[in-house]
C-alpha positions as CSV (number, residue, x, y, z in Angstrom):
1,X,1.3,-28.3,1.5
2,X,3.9,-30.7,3.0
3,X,7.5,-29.7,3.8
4,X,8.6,-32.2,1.1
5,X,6.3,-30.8,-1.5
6,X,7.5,-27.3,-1.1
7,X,11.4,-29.2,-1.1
8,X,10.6,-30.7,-4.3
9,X,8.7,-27.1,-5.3
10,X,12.2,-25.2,-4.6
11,X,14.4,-27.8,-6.0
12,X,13.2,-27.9,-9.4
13,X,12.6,-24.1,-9.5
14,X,16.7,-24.2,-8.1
15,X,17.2,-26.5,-11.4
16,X,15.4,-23.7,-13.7
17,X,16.7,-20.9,-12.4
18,X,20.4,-21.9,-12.2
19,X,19.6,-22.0,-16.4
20,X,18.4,-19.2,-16.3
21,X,20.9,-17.3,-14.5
22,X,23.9,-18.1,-17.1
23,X,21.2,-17.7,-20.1
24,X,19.5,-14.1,-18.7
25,X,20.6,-11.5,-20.5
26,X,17.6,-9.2,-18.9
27,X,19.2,-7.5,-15.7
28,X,22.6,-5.9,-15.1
29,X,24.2,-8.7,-12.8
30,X,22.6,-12.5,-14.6
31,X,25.3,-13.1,-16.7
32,X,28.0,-12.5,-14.1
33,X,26.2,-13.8,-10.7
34,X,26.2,-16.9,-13.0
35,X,29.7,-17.2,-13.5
36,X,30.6,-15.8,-9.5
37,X,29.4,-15.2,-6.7
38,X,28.9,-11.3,-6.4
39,X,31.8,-9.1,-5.4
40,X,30.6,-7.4,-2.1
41,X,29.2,-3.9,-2.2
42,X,28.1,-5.0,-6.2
43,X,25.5,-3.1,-7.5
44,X,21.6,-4.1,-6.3
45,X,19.5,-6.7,-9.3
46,X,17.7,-3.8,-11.2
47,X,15.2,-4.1,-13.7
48,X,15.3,-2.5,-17.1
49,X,14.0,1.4,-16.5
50,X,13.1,0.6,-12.8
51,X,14.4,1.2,-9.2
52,X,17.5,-1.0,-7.3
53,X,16.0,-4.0,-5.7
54,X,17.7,-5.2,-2.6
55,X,15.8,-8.4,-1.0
56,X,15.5,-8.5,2.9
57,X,15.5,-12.1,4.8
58,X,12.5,-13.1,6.6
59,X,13.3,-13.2,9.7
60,X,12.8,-10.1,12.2
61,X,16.3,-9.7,14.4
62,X,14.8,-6.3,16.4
63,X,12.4,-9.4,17.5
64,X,13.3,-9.9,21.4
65,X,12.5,-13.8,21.1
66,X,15.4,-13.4,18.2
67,X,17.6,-12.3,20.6
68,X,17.1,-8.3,19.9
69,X,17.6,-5.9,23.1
70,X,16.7,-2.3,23.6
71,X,20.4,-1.0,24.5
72,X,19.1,2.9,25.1
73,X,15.9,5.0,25.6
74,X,16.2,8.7,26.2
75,X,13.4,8.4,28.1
76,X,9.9,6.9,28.9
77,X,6.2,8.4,29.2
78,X,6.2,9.2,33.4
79,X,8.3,6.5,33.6
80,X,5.2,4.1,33.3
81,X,6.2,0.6,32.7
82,X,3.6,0.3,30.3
83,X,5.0,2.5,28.1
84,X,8.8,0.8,28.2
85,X,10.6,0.7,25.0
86,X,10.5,-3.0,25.2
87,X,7.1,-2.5,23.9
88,X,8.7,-1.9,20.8
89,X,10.2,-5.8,20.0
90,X,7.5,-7.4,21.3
91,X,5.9,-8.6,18.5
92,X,2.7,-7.0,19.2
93,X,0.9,-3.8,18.6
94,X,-2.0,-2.0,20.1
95,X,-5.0,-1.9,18.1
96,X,-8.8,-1.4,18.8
97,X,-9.3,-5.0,18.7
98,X,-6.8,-5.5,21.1
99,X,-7.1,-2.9,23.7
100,X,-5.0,-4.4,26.2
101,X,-1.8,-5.5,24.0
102,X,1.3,-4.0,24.3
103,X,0.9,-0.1,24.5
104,X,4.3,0.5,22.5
105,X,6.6,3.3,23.8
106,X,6.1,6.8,24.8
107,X,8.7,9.0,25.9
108,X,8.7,12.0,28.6
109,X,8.6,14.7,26.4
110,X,9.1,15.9,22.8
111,X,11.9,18.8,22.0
112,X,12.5,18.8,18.0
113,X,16.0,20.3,18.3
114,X,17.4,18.1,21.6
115,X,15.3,15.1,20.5
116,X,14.3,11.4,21.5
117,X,16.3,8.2,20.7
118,X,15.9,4.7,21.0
119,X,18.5,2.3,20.2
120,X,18.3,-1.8,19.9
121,X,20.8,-4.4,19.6
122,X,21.1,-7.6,18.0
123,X,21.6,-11.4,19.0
124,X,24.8,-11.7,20.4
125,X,26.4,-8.5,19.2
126,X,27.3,-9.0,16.2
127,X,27.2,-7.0,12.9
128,X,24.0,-8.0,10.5
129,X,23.9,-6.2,7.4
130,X,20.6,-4.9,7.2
131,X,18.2,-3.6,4.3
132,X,14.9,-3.2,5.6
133,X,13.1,-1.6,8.7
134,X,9.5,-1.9,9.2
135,X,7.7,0.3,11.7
136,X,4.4,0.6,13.1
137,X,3.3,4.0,14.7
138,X,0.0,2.3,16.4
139,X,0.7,3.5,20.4
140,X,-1.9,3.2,23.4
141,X,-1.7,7.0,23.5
142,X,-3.6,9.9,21.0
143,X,-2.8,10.0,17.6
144,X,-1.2,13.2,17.8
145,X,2.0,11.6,19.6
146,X,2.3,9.2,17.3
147,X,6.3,9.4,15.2
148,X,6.2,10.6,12.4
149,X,9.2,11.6,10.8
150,X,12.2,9.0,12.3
151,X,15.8,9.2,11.1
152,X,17.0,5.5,11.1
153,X,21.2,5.1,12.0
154,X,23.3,2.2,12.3
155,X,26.6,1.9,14.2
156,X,29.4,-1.2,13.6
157,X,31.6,0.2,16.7
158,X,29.8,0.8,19.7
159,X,26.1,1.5,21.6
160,X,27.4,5.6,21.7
161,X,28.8,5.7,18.5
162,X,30.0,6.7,15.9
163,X,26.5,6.5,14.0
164,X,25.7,7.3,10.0
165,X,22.2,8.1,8.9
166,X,20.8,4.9,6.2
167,X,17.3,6.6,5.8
168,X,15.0,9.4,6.1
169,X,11.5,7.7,7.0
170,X,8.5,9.4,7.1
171,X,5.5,7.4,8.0
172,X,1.7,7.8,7.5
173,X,-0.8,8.6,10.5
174,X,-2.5,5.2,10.3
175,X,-1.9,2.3,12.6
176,X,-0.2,-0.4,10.0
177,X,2.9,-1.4,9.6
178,X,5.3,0.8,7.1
179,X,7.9,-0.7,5.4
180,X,11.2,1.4,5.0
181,X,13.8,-0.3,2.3
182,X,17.3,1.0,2.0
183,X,20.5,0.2,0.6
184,X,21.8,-2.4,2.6
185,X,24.2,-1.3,5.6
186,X,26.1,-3.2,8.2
187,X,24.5,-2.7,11.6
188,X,26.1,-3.9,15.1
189,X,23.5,-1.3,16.6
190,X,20.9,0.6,15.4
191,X,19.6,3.9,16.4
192,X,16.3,5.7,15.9
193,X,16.0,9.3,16.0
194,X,12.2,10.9,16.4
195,X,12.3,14.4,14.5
196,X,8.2,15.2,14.5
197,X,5.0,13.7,15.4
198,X,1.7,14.4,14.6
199,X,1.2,18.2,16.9
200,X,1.9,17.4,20.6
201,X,5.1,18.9,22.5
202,X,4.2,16.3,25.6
203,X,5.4,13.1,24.4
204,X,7.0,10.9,21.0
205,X,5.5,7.4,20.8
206,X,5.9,4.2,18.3
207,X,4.0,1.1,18.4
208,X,6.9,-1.5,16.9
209,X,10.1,-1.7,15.1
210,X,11.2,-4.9,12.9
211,X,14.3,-5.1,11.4
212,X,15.3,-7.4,8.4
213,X,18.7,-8.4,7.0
214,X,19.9,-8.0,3.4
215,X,19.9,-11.1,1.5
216,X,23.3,-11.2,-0.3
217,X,24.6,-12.8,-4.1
218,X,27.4,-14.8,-2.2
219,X,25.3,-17.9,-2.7
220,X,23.4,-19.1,-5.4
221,X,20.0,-18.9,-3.8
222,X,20.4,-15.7,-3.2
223,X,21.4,-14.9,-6.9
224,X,18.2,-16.5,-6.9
225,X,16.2,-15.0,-4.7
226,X,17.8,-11.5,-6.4
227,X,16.6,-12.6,-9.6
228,X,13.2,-13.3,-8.0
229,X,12.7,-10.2,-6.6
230,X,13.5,-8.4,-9.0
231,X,10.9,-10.1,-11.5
232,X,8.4,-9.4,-9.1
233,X,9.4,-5.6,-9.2
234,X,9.2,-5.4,-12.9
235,X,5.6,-7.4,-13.0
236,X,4.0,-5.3,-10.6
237,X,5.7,-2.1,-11.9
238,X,4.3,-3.2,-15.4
239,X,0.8,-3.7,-13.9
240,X,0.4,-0.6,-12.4
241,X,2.1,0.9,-15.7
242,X,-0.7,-1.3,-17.3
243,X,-3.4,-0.1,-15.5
244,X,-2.5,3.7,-15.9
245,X,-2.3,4.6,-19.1
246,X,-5.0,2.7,-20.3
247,X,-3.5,2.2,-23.3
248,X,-4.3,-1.0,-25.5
249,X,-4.4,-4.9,-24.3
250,X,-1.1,-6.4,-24.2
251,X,0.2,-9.7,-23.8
252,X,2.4,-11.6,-22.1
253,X,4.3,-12.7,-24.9
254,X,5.0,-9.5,-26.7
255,X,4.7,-7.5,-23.6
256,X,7.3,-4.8,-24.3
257,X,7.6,-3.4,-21.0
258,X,9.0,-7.2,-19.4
259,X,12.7,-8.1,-19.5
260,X,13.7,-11.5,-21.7
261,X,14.7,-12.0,-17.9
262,X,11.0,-11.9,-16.6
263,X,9.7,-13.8,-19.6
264,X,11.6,-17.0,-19.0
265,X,10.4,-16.9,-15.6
266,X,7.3,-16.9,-16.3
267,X,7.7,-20.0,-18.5
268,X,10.3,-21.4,-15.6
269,X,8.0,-21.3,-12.9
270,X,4.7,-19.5,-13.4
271,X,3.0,-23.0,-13.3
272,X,0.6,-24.4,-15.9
273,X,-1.2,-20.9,-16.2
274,X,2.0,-19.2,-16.4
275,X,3.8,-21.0,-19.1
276,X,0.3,-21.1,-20.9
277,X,0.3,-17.4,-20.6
278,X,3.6,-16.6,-22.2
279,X,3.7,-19.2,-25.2
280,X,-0.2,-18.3,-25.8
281,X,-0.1,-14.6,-25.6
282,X,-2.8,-14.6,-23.3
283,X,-3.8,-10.8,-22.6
284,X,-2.7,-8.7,-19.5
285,X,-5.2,-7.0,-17.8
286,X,-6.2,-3.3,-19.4
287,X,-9.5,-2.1,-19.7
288,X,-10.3,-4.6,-17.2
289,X,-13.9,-5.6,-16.6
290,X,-15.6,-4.8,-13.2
291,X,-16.8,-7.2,-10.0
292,X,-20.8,-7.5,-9.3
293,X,-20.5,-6.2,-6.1
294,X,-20.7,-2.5,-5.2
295,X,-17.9,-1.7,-2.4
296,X,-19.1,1.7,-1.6
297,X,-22.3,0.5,-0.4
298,X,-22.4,1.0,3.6
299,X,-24.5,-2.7,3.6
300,X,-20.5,-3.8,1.9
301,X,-18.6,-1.9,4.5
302,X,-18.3,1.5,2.3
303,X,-18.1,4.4,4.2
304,X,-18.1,8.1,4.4
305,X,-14.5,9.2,5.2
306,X,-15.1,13.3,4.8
307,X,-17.6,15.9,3.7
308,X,-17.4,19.2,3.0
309,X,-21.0,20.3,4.7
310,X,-24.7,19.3,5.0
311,X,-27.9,21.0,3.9
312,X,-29.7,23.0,7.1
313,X,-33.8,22.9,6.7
314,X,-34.3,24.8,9.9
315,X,-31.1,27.1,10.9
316,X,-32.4,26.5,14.7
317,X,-32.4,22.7,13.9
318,X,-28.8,22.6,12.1
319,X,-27.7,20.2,9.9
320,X,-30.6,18.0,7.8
321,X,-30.2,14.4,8.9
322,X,-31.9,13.6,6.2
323,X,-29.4,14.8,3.6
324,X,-26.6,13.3,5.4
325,X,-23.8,12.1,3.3
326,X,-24.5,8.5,4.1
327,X,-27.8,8.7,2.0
328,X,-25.1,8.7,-0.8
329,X,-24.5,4.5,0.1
330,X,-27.5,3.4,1.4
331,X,-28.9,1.5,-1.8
332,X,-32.2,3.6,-2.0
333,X,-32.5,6.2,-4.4
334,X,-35.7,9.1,-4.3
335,X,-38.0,8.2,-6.7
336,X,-42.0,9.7,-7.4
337,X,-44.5,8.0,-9.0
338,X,-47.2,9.4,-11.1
339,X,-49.4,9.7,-8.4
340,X,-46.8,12.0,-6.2
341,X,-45.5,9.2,-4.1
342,X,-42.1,9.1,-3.2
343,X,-40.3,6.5,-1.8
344,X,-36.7,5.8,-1.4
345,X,-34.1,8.5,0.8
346,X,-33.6,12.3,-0.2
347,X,-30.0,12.0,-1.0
348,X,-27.0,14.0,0.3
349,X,-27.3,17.7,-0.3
350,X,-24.6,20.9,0.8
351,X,-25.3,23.8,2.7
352,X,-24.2,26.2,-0.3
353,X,-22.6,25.6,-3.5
354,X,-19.5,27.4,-4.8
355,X,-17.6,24.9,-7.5
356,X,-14.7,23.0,-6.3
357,X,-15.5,23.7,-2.9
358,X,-17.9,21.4,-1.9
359,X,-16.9,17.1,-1.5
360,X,-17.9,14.0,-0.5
361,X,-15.0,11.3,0.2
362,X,-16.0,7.4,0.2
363,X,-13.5,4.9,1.9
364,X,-14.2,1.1,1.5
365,X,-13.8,-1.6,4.2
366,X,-11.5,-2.0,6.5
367,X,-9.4,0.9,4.9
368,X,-8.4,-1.0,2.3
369,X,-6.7,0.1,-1.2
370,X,-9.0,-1.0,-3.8
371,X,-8.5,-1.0,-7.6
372,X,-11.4,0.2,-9.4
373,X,-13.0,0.2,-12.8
374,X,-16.5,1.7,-12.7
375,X,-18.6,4.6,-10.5
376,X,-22.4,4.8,-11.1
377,X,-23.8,8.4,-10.2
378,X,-27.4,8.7,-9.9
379,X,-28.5,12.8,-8.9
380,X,-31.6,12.1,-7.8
381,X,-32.1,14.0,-4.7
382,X,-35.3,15.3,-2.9
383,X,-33.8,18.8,-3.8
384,X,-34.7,21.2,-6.9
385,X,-33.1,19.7,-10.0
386,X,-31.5,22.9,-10.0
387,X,-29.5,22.1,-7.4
388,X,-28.9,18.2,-8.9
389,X,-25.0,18.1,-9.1
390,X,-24.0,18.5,-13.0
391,X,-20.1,18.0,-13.4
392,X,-18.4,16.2,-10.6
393,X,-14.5,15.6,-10.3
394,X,-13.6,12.1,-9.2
395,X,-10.5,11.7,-7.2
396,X,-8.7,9.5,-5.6
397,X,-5.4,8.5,-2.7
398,X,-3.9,5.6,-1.4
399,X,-2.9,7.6,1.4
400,X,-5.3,9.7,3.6
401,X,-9.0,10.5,3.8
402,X,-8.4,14.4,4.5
403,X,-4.5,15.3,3.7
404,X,-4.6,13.0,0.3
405,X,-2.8,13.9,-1.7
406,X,-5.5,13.3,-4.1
407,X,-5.7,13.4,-8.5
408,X,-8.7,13.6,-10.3
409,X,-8.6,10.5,-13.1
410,X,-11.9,11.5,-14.4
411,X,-14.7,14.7,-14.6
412,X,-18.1,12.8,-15.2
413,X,-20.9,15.0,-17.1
414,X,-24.1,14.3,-15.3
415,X,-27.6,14.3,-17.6
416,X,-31.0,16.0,-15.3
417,X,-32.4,12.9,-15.2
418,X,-33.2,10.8,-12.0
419,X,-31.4,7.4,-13.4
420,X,-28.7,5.7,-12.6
421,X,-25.8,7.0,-14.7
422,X,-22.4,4.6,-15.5
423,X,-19.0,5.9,-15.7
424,X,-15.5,4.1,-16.7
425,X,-12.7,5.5,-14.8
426,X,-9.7,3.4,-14.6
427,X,-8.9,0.8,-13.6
428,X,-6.9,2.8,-10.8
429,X,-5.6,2.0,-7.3
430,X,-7.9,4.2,-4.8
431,X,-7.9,3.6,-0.9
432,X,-10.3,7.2,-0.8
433,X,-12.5,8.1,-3.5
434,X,-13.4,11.9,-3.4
435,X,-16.5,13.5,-5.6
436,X,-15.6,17.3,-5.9
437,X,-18.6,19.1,-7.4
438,X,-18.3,21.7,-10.2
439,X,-21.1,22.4,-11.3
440,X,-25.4,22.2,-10.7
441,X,-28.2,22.2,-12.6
442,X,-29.5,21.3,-16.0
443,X,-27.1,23.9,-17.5
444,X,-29.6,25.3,-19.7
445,X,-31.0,28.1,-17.1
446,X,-29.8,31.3,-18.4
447,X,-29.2,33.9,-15.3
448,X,-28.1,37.1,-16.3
449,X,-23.8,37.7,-15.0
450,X,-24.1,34.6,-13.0
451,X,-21.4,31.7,-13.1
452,X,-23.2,29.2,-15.4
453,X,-21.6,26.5,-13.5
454,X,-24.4,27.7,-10.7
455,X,-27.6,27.2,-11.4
456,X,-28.1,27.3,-7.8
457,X,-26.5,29.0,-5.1
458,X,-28.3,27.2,-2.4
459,X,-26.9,23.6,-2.5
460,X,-25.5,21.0,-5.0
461,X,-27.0,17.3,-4.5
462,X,-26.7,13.7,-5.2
463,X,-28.5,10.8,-4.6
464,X,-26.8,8.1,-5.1
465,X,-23.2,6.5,-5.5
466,X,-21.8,2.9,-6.6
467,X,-18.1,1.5,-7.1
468,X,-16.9,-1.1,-8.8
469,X,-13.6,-3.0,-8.5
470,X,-11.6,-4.1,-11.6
471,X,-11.2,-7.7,-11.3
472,X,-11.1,-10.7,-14.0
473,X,-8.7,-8.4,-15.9
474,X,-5.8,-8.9,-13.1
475,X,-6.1,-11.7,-12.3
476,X,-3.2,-13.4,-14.6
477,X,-0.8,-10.8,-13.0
478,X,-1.6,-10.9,-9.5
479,X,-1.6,-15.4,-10.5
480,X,2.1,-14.6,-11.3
481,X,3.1,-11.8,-9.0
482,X,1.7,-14.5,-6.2
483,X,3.0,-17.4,-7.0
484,X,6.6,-15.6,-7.6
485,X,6.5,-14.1,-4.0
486,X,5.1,-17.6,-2.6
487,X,8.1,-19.3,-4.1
488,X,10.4,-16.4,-2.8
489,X,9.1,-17.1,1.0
490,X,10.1,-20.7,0.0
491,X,13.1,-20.2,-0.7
492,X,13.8,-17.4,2.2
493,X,12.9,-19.4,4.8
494,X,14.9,-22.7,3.2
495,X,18.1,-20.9,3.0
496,X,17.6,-19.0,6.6
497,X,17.0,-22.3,8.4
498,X,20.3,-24.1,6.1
499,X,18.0,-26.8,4.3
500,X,17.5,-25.5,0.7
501,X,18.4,-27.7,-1.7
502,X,21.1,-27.4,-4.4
503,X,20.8,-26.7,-7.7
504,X,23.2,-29.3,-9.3
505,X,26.1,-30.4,-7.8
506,X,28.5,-27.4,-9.2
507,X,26.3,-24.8,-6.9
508,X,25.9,-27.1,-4.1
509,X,26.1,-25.6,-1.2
510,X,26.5,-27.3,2.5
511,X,24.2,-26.0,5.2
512,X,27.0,-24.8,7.2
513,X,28.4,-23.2,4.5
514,X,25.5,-21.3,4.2
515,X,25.5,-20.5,7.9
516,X,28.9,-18.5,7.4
517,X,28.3,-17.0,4.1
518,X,25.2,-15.3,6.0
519,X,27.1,-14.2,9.4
């Protein structure tokens, strides 16, 4: 798309919006960012029921090529230079596909009481005032080093001080960036304090640190961009809200969980199928139907994340590669034919079964969150069907394969039989899906003061699993929800370089005016 197009793009969305802003009844600050700019320290654009939301340029200012410095490091990892805390504004980030990037920082040592600090400057010295801090733990040393919980402080006087605490951030073991929003705070210097890692007393490290100024209401693209942001906040919210309670099929139109605010939006500047949408009634997705394409299949990149153990044939042999836990997504189920011929892989199978206790947990390419619909269970295993898992607990994170936490959003009732066995469970966000068994057997074996969740003592099995992503369902959401954050880039990166267009000629705004209502 050409520069002009997207000029055009912004100006008539500029035209709508301006509108919109004096008609918008929907969120606490329309009617009077309409009339005025925004008093500073105002209160953030909130959505009806839902958390502040305080937009964040996009433009990184920790960046060294944006003129951001490393002013103080406590220390660094035997005073390597590959570990220097310039690492950290580098732009880049180690990663198994680039071994030889920048290794981030390390320091010399790790004391929780007397601990590490780093602390960065910005272009020229000046004050920003700064809303959001992203940070990326990936280092070229072991995980265990890695930050983990990081106190972020700013400073307006000097490099020593005085400093105030803005957030608390506590960041995931996983080698992505993590994004760290805040109420917005002016920042000459900002300071980060490492208070744990991951279990080593040799050494702190982070991979990167970007750092993202507050976009203001003292211009009307930013009342703009406020107003954006914050329908994007209330769609998603109301998707996820959608999704969870599985309630019944609801429209745009008459959506009762979307502002008046959100709504003309929509109409404003969801496009064609936007517009469509809202004056049509067209649904939103719930119960939403599920792709062809089985992502927990290992051929698709699915994977086995954890297990709890592994069926043992031969105790001087250990574990039974042939009941490994990948069996579970290799696309062949056991099967026997009339003649005793079997064909296909045994299937996974424990080493002991007491319910609850034993698990299988699936991740999906590339780590990736996933929103599902559908699991397909089929127990056919080259094990006793008395040991042919009967009640299975499906649950699922978004955060990690082992620590979770995870919550069960179905129990699935297994029949004996060696088919393949369909089971709606969501739609529901799942990054790890885990399969906690409760219970073996056809259930109908009657053992005399035994637990008749255990028909079998010996193992629990299963012989095959499927997943199934939601997907036609969303789509009209994530339509909107994109094409609201593509305009919101547009408009970002128009008003950071002084070249977005005016709305009419009473909120016309010079690019140089825009230059100092930013500094």
């Amino acid at each position: 798309m050409s520069k002009k197009l997207n000029t055009q793009r912004v100006q008539s969305l500029l035209i709508a919006a301006s509108s919109l802003l004096v008609a918008s009844t929907g969120w606490a600050q329309a009617g009077a960012a309409a009339a005025a700019p925004a008093a500073p320290g105002a209160a953030p654009n909130t959505a009806p029921g839902g958390p502040a939301v305080f937009p964040t340029d996009v433009e990184n200012i920790a960046l060294a090529k944006n003129g951001g410095r490393v002013i103080a490091v406590t220390s660094t990892l035997d005073n390597d230079p590959a570990f220097n805390a310039n690492n950290l504004i580098d732009g880049q980030v180690t990663s198994a596909a680039r071994p030889k990037s920048s290794s981030g920082w390390a320091s010399n040592r790790f004391d929780p009481i007397d601990m590490e600090t780093v602390t960065l400057g910005f272009k020229g010295d000046v004050t920003r005032r700064i809303g959001k801090v992203v940070l990326n733990p990936s280092s070229n040393v072991t995980p265990e080093r890695w930050a983990k919980d990081v106190e972020i402080q700013v400073s307006t006087e000097g490099p020593d001080g005085p400093y105030r605490p803005v957030i608390f951030a506590t960041m995931r073991k996983a080698a992505v960036p993590q994004e760290f929003k805040f109420v917005p705070a002016e920042a000459k210097y900002l300071r980060l304090v490492f208070r744990s890692n991951w279990g080593s007393d040799r050494a702190v490290a982070l991979g990167e640190v970007e750092v993202y100024e507050a976009i203001g209401q003292s211009d009307p693209i930013g009342q703009i961009i406020y107003q954006l942001e914050g329908a994007v906040s209330e769609l998603s919210r109301f998707r996820q809200t959608q999704f969870n309670t599985g309630g019944a099929p609801t429209t745009v139109a008459s959506a009762q969980g979307l502002s008046q605010a959100t709504l003309q939006l929509i109409q404003n500047i969801g496009g064609t199928a936007g517009a469509a949408a809202a004056r049509s009634g067209a649904r939103l997705p719930n119960g939403a139907p599920n792709a062809a394409l089985n992502i927990a299949a290992l051929a698709n990149g699915g994977r086995i994340a954890d297990f709890s153990s592994q069926f043992v044939s031969d105790p001087a042999k250990g574990p039974d590669p042939d009941y490994a836990p990948e069996k579970l997504l290799d696309g062949q189920v056991m099967k026997v034919d009339a003649a005793g011929n079997a064909t296909g892989t045994f299937g996974w199978s424990s080493q002991g079964f007491t319910p609850g206790k034993q698990f299988v947990t699936i991740g999906f390419q590339d780590d990736r969150t996933k929103l599902l619909s559908k699991i397909v269970l089929n127990p056919a295993s080259n094990q006793s069907q008395l040991r042919w898992a009967r009640r299975v607990d499906v649950q699922v994170t978004t955060e990690s394969a082992k620590a979770g936490p995870f919550r069960t959003v179905a129990t699935i009732n297994l029949r004996s039989e060696p088919v393949n066995q369909e089971f709606a469970i969501g739609p529901v966000e799942a990054k790890y899906v885990r399969l906690v068994f409760e219970a073996n057997g056809p259930g109908d074996v009657p053992i005399a003061n035994a637990d008749p969740d255990v028909n079998s003592d010996r193992a629990v099995s299963l012989g095959e699993v499927e997943i199934y992503e939601a997907t036609a369902g969303s789509q009209e959401l994530d339509t909107l929800i994109d094409r609201f954050n593509n305009v919101l880039t547009q408009l970002k990166n128009l008003r950071n370089n002084g070249k977005a267009p005016a709305a009419n000629a009473a909120t016309a705004t010079r690019p140089d005016e825009l230059k100092t209502q930013r500094s």
